[in-house]
VEXDREN-899433 format. One record per residue (C-alpha): residue number from 1; residue in three letters; x, y, z. Coordinates in steps of 0.001 Angstrom, whole numbers, plus 500000, padded with zeros to 6 digits. Layout:
REC     n   res        u        v        w
REC   NUM   Ala        X        Y        Z
...
REM end
This chain:
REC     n   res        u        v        w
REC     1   Unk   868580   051521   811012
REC     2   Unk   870547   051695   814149
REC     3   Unk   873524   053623   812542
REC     4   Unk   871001   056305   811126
REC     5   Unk   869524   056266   814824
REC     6   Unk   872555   056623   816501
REC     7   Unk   873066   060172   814009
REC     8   Unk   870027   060977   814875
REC     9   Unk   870919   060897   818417
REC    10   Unk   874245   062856   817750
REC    11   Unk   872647   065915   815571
REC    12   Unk   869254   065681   818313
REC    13   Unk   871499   066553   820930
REC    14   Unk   872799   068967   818483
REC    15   Unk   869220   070680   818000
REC    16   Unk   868368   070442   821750
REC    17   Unk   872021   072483   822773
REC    18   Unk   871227   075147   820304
REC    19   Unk   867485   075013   820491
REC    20   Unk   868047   075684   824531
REC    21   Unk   870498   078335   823394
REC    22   Unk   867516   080137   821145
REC    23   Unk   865029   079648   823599
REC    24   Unk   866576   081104   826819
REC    25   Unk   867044   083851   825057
REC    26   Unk   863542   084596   823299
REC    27   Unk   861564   083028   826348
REC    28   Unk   863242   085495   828479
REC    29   Unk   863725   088835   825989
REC    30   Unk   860807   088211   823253
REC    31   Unk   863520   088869   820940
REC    32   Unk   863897   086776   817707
REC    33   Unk   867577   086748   817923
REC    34   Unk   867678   085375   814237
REC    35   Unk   871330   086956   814736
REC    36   Unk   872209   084264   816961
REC    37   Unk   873454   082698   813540
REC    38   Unk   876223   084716   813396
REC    39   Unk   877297   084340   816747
REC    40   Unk   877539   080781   815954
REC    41   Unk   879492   081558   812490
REC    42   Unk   881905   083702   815000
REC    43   Unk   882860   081498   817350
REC    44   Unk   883836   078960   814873
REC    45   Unk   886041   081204   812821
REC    46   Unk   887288   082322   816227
REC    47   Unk   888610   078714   817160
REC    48   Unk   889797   078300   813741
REC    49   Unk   892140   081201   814081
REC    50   Unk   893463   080594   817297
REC    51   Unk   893990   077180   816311
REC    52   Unk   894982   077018   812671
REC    53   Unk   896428   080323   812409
REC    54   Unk   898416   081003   815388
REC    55   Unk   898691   077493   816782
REC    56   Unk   897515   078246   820309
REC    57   Unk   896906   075199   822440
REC    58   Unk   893464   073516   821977
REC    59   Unk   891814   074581   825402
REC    60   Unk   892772   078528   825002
REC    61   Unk   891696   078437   820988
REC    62   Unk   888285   077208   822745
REC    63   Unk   888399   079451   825445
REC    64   Unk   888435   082072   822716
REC    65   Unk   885573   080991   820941
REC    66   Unk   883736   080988   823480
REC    67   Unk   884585   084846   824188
REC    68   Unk   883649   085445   821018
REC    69   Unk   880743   084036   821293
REC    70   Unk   879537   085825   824425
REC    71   Unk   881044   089083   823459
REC    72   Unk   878838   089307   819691
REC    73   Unk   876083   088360   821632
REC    74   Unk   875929   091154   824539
REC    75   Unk   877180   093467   821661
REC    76   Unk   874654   092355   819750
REC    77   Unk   871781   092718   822336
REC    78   Unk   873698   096119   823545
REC    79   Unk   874058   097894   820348
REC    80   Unk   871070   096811   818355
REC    81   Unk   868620   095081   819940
REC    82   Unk   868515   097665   823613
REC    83   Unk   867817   101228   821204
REC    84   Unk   865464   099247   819165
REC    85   Unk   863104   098393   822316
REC    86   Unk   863839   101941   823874
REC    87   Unk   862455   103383   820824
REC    88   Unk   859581   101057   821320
REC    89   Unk   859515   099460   817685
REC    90   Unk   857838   096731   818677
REC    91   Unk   858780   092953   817677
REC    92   Unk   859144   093703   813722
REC    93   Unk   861318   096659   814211
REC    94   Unk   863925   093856   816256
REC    95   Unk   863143   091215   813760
REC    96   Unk   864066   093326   811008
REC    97   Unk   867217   094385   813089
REC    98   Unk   868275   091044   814119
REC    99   Unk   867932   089593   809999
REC   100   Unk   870091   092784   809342
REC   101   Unk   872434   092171   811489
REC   102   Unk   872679   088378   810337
REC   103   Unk   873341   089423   806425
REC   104   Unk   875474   092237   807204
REC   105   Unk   877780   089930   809474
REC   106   Unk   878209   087122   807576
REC   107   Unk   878685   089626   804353
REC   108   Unk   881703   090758   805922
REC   109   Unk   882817   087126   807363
REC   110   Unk   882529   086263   803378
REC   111   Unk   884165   089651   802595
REC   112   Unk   887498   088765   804908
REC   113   Unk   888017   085359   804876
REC   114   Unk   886455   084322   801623
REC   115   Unk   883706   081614   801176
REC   116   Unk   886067   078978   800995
REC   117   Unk   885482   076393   803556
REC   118   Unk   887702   076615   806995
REC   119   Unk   888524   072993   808673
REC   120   Unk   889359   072497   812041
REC   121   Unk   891590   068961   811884
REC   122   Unk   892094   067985   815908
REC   123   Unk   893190   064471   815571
REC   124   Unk   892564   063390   819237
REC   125   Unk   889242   064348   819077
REC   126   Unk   887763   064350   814994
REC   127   Unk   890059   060928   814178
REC   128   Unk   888851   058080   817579
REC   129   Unk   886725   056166   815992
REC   130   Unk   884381   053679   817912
REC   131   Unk   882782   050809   816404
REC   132   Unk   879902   048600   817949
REC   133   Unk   878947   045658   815211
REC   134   Unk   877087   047794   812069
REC   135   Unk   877531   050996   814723
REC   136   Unk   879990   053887   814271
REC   137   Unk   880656   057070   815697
REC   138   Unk   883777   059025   816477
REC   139   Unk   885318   060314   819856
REC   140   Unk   883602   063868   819232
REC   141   Unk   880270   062541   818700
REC   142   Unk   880527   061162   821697
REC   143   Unk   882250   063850   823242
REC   144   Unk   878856   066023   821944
REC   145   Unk   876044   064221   823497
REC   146   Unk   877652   064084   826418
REC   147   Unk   878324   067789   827308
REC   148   Unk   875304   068866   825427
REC   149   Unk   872506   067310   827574
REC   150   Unk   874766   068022   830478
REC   151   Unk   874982   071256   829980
REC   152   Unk   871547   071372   829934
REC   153   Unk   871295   069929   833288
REC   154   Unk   873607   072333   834232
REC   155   Unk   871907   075102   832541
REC   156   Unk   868515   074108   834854
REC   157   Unk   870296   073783   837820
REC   158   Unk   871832   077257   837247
REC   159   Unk   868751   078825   837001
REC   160   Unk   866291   077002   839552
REC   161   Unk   869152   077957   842183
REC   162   Unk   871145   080601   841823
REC   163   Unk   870372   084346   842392
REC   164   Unk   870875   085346   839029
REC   165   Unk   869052   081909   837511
REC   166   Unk   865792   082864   839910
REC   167   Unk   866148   087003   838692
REC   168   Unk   866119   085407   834964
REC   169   Unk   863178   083352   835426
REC   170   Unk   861214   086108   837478
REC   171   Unk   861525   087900   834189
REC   172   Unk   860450   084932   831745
REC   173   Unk   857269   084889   833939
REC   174   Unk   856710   088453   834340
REC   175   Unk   858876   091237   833465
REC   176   Unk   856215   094135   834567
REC   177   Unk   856316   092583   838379
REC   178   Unk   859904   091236   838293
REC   179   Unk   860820   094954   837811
REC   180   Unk   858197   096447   840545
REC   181   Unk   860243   094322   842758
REC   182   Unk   863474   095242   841646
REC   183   Unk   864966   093550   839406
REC   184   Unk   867078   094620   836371
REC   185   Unk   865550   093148   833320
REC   186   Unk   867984   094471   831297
REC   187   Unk   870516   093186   833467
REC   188   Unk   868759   089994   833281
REC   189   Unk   868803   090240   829341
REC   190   Unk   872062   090716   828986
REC   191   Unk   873003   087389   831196
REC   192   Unk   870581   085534   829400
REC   193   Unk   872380   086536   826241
REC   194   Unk   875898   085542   827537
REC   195   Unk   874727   082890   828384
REC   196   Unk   872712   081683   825483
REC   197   Unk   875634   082531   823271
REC   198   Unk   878252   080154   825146
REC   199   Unk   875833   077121   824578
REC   200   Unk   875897   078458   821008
REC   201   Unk   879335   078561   821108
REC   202   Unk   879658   074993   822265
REC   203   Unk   877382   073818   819452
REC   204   Unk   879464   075820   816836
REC   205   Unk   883125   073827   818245
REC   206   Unk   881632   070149   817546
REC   207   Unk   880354   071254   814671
REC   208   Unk   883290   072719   812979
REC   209   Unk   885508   069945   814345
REC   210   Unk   883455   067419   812360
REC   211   Unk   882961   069183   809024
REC   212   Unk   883880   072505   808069
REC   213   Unk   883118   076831   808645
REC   214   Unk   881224   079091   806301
REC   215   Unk   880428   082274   806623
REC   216   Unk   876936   081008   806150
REC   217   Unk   876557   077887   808620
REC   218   Unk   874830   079468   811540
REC   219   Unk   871578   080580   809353
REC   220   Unk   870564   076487   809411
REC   221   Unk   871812   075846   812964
REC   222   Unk   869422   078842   814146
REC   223   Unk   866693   077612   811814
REC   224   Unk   866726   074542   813704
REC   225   Unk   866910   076208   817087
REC   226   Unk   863842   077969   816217
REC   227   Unk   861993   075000   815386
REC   228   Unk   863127   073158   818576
REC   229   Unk   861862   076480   820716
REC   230   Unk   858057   076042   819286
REC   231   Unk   858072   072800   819107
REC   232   Unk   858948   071782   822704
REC   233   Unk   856893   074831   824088
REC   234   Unk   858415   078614   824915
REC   235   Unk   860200   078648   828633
REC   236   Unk   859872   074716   828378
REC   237   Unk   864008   074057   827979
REC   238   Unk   863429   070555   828474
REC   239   Unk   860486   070653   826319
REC   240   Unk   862789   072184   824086
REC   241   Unk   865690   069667   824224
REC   242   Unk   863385   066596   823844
REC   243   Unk   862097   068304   820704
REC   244   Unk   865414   069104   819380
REC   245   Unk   866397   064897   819954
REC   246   Unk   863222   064390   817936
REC   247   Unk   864214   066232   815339
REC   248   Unk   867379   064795   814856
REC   249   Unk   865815   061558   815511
REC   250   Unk   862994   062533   812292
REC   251   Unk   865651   063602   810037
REC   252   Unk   867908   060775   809825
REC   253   Unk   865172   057458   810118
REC   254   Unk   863968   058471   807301
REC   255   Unk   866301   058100   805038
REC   256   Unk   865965   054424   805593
REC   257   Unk   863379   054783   802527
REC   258   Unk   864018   058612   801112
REC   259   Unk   867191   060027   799524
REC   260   Unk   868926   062526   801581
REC   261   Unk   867706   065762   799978
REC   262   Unk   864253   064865   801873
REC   263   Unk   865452   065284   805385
REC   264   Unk   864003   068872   806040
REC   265   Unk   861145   068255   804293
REC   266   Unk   860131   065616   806536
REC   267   Unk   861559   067577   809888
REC   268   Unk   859635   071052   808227
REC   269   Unk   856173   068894   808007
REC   270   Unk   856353   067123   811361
REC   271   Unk   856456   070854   812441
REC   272   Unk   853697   071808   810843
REC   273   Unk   851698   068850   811780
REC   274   Unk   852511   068277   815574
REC   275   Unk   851789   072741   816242
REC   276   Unk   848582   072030   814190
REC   277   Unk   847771   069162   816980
REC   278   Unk   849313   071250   820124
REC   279   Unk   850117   074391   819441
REC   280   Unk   851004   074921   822785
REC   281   Unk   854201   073391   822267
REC   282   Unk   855338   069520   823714
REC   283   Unk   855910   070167   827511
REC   284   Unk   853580   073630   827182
REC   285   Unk   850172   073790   829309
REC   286   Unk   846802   074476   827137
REC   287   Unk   845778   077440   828167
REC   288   Unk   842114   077405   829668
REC   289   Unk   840115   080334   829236
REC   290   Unk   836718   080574   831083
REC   291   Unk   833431   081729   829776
REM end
């Protein structure tokens, strides 16, 4: 029990990194940036190269995947989702667009580098193992709930005090008044993008260090993300991270009593079940209207 909670621990923080990821981004744009998979997909082939292929050091291979990260998700949001909106298709047209964009990607990632699994074998981080009585976990798993809730608390920080974090929440609120008063919104969207897709980037490097890279592994990641967003409330990013813990939390206990196959069915029905209670979302207000 306390082995399958400690997992549930490591994939929560997991859910809450790339639920935060998901949910800046729609919270701020109204986009379903079901594309965001892909980014994810990218920056892990992107490490893998610059690792594995041509044997740069560690830090720079990361550095890299990063930048791939945050330049498929401004292209993404510049070249697909920004004529979309200007010719005012509404939120199927960018739905459609973004689920486009998703197959055709990780067609080609198939198409180039095959569907054979990619590892990522860093010794110093995938190999340190720690063990606490019936407890184990390994230096990145560590190394992952630790930079994922702090980037979080970074994240917040970043955007309760900067310029730019104060310009990005004047447009989750309001984008009509944010731009009466001047602001850029899409200026704003495209930070919020960058910036969404280096937390997705950061999710995408544990995870490939730990198993392996598909061209299909960021359609479950943003699955999840998705599921985090509405279940810790829209604009609610801590909302949205304790959800994400929960989930992780939900599909591991379980399996205390059910085989392993069950997992999502169990994480897929507390979904169902907790919106049906409060749809509003965990940290989201009820909205009151008066008679």
């Amino acid at each position: 029990m306390l082995q399958l909670a400690v997992a549930g621990i490591i994939w929560g923080s997991l859910y809450a990194l790339v639920g935060v990821s998901w949910g800046l981004i729609y919270s701020t744009t109204r986009t379903f940036h079901f594309a965001h998979g892909l980014t994810f997909t990218l920056a892990a082939y992107g490490v893998i190269l610059s690792y594995g292929f041509f044997h740069l050091p560690l830090f720079v291979s990361f550095g890299l995947g990063l930048l791939v990260a945050v330049l498929c998700g401004c292209a993404i949001e510049f070249l697909v989702y920004r004529p979309v909106r200007r010719r005012s298709s509404g939120q199927l047209g960018i739905f459609l667009s973004a689920m486009g964009t998703l197959v055709l990607g990780e067609s080609l990632i198939q198409i180039f580098f095959t569907p054979t699994p990619r590892t990522l074998q860093i010794p110093d981080i995938s190999d340190i193992p720690f063990s606490y009585g019936t407890i184990f976990f390994t230096m990145a798993d560590l190394l992952l709930v630790l930079v994922a809730w702090g980037i979080i608390f970074v994240l917040e920080l970043y955007l309760s005090r900067s310029k730019v974090g104060r310009e990005i929440r004047a447009v989750r609120s309001n984008p009509e008044l944010a731009t009466s008063v001047g602001i850029r919104t899409e200026k704003a969207f495209l930070i919020t993008f960058a910036i969404g897709s280096v937390l997705m980037g950061l999710g995408s490097f544990f995870v490939t260090i730990q198993s392996a890279a598909t061209p299909h592994m960021g359609l479950h990641y943003v699955l999840m993300a998705f599921i985090a967003t509405f279940l810790g409330g829209v604009g609610k990013d801590w909302g949205i991270a304790l959800a994400g813990l929960a989930m992780g939390l939900v599909e591991n206990l379980p399996l205390v009593v059910l085989p392993a196959h069950y997992k999502y069915i169990v994480v897929f029905a507390l979904m169902f079940g907790f919106l049906l209670m409060k749809p509003e979302g965990l940290l989201g207000a009820r909205s009151r209207v008066r008679r």
